[in-house]
N, C-alpha and C positions, 0 to 999 in steps of 0.2 A: 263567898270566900274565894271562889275560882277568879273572879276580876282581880283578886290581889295579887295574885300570881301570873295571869295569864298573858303579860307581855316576854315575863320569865318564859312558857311552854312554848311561846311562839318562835323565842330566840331559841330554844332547846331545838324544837321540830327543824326549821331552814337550818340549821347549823348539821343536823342528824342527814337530813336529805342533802344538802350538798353535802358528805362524807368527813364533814369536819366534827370536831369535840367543843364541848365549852368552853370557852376562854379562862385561861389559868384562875385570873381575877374572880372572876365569878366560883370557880369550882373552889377556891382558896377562902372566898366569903361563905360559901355552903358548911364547907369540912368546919369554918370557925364557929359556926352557930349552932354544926352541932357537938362541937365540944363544949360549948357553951351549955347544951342541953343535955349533957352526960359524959360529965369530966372524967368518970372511969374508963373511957375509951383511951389505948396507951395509941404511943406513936406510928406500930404496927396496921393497929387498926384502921386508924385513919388511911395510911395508905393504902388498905385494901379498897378503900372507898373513895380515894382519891381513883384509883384506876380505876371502877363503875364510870367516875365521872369524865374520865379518858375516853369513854367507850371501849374499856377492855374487856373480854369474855377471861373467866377465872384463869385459863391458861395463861393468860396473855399478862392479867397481874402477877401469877409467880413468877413468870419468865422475868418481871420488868423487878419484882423486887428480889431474884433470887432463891426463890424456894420451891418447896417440890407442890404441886399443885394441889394435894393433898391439907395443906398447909395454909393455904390460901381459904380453901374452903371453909377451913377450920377457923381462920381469923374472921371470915364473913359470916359465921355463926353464931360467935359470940357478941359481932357488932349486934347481931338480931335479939340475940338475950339482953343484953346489955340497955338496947333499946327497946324492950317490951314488944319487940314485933316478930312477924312472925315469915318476911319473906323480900326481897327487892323491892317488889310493888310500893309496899309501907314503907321500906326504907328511901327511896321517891319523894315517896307521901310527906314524910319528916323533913327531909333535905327542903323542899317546895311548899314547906309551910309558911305562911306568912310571919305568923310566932313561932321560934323555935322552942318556946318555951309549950306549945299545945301538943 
């Protein structure tokens, strides 16, 4: 299963070490696969997990959307319920599945 992904981790890694983010493109197929895989995700949502894929730390996504940080966490909690998981790691785990349907 890791071969199916792992040209994806390798683009993730150099991109993460030289201080860059993932290409909109790529971060924009992610967010679609996983609406794909859990259409009750609203628009809020997604942008909380759009800035995971910025490399935002949770301040840095309310500061970009807006809201009090508190707020942020809140939306990254319910993506977690919402996706039967239980923490970033797994939400990773999802976004870098080869099936967004697994």
């Amino acid at each position: 299963m890791i071969e199916a992904f792992a040209p994806l981790l390798v683009q993730a890694v150099r991109l993460h070490h030289a201080g860059q983010t993932l290409n909109d493109d790529l971060a924009e197929l992610m967010l679609a696969r996983l609406r794909a895989r859990c259409p009750a995700l609203t628009k809020r949502d997604l942008d909380v997990v759009r800035g995971l894929l910025a490399g935002l730390a949770t301040e840095g996504i309310a500061e970009r959307m807006g809201i009090e940080v508190s707020s942020a966490q809140t939306y990254l909690k319910r993506v977690y319920r919402k996706l039967g998981i239980s923490g970033q790691r797994e939400l990773f785990g999802v976004l870098l599945a080869p099936d967004a349907s697994t």
